[in-house]
MARGU-851715 format. One line per field, with one value per atom (N, C-alpha, C): x negated, y, z; residue number from 1. Coordinates in steps of 0.05 Angstrom, whole numbers, plus 5000, padded with zeros to 4 digits. Last residue first. Layout:
! MARGU-851715
x	[X_...];
y	[Y_...];
z	[Z_...];
resi	[NUM_...];
***
This chain:
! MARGU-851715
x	[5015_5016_5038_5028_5018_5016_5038_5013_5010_5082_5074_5049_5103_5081_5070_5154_5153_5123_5161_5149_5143_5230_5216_5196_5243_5240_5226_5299_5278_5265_5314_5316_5282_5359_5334_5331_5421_5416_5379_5412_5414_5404_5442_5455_5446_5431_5455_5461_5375_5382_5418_5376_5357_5374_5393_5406_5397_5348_5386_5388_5303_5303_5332_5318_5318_5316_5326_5350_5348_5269_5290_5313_5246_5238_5265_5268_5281_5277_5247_5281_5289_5192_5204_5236_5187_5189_5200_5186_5196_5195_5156_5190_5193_5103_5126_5150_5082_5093_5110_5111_5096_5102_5140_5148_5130_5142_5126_5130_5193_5186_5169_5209_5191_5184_5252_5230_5225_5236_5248_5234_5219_5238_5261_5182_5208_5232_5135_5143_5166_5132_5132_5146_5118_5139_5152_5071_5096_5117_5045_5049_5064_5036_5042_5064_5010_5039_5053_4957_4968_4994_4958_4946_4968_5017_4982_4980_5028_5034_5011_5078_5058_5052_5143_5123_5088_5196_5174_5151_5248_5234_5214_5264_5258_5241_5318_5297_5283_5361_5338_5319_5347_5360_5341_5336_5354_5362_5311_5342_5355_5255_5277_5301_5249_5250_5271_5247_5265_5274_5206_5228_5252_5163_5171_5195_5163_5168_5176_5119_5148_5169_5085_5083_5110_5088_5094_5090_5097_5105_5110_5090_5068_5073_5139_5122_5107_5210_5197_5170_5244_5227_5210_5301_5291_5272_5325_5319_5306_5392_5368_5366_5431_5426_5402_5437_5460_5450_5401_5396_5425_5404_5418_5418_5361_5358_5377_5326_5344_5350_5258_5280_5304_5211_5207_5228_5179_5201_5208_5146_5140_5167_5129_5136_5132_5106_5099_5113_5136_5137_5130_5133_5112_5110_5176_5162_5135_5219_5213_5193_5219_5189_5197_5273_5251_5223_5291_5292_5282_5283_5261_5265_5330_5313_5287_5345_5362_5350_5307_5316_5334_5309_5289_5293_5356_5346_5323_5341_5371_5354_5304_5301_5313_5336_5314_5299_5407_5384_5354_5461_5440_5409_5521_5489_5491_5553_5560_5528_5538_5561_5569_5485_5500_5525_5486_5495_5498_5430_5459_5460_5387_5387_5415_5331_5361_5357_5281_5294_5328_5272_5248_5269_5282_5289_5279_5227_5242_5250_5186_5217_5233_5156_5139_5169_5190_5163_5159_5234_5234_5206_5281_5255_5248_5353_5332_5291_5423_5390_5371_5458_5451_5423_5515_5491_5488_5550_5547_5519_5520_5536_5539_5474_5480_5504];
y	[8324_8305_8284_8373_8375_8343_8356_8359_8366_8397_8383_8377_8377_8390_8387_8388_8386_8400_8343_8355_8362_8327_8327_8349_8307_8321_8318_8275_8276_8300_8248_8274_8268_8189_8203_8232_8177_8198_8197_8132_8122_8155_8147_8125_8121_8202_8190_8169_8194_8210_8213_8151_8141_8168_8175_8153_8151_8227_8229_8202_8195_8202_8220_8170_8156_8156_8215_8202_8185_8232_8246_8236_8183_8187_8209_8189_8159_8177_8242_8231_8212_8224_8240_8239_8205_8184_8207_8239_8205_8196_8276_8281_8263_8243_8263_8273_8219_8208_8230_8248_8244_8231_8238_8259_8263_8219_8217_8236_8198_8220_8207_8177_8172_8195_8161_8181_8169_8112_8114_8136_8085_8107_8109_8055_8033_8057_8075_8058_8055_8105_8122_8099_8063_8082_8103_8039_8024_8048_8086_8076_8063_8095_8113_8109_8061_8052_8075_8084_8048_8058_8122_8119_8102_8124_8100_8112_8164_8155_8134_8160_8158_8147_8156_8179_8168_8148_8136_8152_8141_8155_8138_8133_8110_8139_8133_8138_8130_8094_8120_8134_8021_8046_8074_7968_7982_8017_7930_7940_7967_7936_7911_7925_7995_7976_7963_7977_7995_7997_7945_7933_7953_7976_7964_7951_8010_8032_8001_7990_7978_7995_8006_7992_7977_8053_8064_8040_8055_8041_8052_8096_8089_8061_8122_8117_8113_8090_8120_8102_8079_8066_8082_8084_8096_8073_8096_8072_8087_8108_8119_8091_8141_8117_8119_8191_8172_8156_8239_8216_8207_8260_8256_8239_8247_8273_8278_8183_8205_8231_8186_8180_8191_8214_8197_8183_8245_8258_8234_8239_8225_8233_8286_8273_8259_8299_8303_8276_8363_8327_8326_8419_8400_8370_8438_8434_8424_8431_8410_8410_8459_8447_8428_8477_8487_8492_8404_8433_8450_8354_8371_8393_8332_8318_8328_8364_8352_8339_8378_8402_8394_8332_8337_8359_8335_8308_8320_8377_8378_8366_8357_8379_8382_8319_8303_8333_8327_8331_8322_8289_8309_8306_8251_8250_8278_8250_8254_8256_8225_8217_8234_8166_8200_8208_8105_8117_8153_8068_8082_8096_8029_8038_8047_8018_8030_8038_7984_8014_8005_7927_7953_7983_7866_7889_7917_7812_7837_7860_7789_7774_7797_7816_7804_7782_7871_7866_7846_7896_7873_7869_7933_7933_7914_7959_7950_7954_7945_7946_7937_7993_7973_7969_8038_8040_8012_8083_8057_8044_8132_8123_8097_8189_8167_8152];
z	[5732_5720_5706_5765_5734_5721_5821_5819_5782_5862_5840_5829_5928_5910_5880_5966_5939_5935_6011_6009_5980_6044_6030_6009_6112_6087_6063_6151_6139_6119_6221_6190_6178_6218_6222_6198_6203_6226_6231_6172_6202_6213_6126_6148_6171_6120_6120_6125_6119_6139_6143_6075_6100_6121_6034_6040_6075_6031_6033_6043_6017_6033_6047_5964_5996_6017_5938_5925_5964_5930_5946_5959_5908_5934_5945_5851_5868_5905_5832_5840_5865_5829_5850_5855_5775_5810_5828_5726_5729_5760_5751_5742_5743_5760_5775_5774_5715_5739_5756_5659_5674_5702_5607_5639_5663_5549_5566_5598_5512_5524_5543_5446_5477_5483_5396_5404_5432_5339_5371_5377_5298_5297_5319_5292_5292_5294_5268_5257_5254_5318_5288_5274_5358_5358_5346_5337_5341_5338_5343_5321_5313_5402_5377_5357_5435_5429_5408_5439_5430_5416_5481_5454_5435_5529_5514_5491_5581_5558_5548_5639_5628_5598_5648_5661_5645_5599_5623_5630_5558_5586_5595_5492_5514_5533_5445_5468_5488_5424_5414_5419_5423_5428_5417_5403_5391_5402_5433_5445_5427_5413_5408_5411_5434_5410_5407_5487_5474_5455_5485_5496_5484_5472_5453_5466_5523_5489_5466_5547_5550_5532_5552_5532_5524_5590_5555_5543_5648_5626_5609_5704_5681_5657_5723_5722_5690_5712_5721_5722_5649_5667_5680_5615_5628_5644_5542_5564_5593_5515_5530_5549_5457_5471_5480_5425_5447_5461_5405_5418_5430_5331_5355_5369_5302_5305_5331_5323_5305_5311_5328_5333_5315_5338_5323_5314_5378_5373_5338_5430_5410_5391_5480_5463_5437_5542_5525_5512_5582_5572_5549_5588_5603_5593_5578_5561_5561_5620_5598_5581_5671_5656_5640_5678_5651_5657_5662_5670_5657_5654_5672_5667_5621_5654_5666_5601_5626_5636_5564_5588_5608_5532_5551_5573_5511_5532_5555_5479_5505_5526_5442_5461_5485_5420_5435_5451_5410_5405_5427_5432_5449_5431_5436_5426_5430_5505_5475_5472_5546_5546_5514_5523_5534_5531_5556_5540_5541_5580_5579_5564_5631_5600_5597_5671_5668_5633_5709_5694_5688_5711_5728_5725_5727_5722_5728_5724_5740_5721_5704_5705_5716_5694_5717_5724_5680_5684_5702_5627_5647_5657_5617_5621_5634_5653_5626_5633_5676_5677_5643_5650_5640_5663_5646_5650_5662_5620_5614_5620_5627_5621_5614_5645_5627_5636];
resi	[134_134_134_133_133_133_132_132_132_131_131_131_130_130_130_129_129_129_128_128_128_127_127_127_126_126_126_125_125_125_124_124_124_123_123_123_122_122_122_121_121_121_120_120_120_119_119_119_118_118_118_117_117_117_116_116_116_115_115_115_114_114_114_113_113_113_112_112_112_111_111_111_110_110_110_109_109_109_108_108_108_107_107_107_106_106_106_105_105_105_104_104_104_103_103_103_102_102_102_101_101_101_100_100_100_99_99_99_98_98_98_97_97_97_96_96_96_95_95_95_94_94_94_93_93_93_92_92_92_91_91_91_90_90_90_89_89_89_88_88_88_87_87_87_86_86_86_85_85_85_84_84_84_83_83_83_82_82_82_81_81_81_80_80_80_79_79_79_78_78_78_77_77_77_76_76_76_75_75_75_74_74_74_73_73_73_72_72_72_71_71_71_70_70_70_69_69_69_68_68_68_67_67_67_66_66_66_65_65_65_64_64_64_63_63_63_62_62_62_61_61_61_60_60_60_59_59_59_58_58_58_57_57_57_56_56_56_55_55_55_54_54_54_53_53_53_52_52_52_51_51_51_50_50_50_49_49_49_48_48_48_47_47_47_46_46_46_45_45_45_44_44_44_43_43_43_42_42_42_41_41_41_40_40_40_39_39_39_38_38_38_37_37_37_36_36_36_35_35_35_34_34_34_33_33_33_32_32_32_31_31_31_30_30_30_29_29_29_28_28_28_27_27_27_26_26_26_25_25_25_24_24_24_23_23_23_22_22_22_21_21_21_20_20_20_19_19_19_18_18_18_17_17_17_16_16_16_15_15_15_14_14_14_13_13_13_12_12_12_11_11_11_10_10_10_9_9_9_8_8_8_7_7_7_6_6_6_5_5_5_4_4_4_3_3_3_2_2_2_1_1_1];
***
């Protein structure tokens, strides 16, 4: 992403990220760029325009936050867990949502700290890839 925004706010706090693609990307693409080929593991709300440009991201378990997305006008909204609930809103307001589950959605950050951490202070580290399907 591109032009990249904090977004999602929980508790007064910035939780996620919101940006631009750097060209629109059918809501299949999206999904094979951000899980590969277990994209077909994410489960979607495909409710959006046919070309996503504009993306919210929040790793974990925020699907209510699908309405912040909303508001903000954008085409997509990421977040690792899904609600019943927020369906409808999200048919309604013609946003797709990808659900990724907690694992595609968090595992990034942990790799992403465990590089920083063995690049600045010289401890090694690894990291244990187990997926659990969720």
């Amino acid at each position: 992403l591109a032009d990249l925004a904090p977004f999602g706010s929980w508790k007064g706090l910035r939780i996620g990220l919101k940006g631009r693609l750097p060209s629109p990307l059918p809501l299949d693409q999206v999904a094979a760029t951000l899980a590969g080929p277990e994209a077909a593991a994410i489960r979607t709300l495909p409710f959006g325009p046919a070309e996503i440009a504009t993306v919210g991201v929040i790793s974990g378990g925020a699907p209510w936050e699908a309405l912040q997305a909303i508001a903000e006008g954008l085409d997509c909204y990421v977040t690792g867990e899904a609600a019943h609930g927020i369906y409808h809103h999200c048919l309604e307001a013609g946003i797709s949502v990808m659900f990724a589950g907690h694992y595609h959605s968090e595992t990034f950050g942990v790799r992403q700290l465990a590089e920083r951490l063995a690049r600045d202070t010289g401890l090694e580290t690894a990291y244990l890839d187990i997926p659990t399907g969720l």
